[in-house]
C-alpha positions as CSV (number, residue, x, y, z in Angstrom):
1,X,0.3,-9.9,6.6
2,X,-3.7,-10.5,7.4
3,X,-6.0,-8.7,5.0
4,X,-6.9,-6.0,8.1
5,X,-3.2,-5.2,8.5
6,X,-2.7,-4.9,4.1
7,X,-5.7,-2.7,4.2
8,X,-4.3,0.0,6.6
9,X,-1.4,-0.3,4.8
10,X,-3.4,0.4,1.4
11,X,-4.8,3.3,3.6
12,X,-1.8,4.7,5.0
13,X,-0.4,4.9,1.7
14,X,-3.6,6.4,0.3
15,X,-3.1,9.1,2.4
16,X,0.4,9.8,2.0
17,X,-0.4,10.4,-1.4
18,X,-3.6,12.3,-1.7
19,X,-4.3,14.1,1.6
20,X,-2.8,17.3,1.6
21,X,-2.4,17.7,5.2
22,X,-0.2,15.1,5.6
23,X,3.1,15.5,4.8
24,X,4.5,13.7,1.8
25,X,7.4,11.4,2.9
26,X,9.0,9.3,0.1
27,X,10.8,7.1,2.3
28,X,7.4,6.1,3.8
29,X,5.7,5.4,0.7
30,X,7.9,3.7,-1.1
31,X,8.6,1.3,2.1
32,X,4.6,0.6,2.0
33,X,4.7,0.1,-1.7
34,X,7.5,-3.0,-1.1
35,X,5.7,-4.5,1.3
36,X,1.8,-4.2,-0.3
37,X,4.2,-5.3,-3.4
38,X,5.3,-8.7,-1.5
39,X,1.8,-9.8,-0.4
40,X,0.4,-8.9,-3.8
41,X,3.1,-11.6,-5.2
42,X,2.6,-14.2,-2.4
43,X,-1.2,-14.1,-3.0
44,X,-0.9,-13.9,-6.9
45,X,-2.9,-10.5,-7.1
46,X,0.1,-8.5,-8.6
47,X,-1.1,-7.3,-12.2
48,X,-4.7,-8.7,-11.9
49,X,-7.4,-6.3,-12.7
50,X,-10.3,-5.5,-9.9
51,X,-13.6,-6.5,-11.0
């Protein structure tokens, strides 16, 4: 996944999660979770803390 397409992922789920007018489908986020979840452990960031 290139950083442009894990971004719009970290948006998407952003929004699924915080914007009120868009409907909350669990399915959805927890499908974008896994795969942000895989790239975070191919690149190593899983668990590091953002400076």
């Amino acid at each position: 996944m290139t950083d442009a397409e894990y971004a719009r992922k970290l948006d998407e789920l952003d929004r699924l999660l915080n914007d009120p007018d868009v409907p909350m489908e669990p399915e959805k986020v927890w499908s974008l979770l896994a795969e942000i979840a895989r790239r975070d452990m191919a690149t190593g960031h899983a668990g590091r803390a953002q400076a």
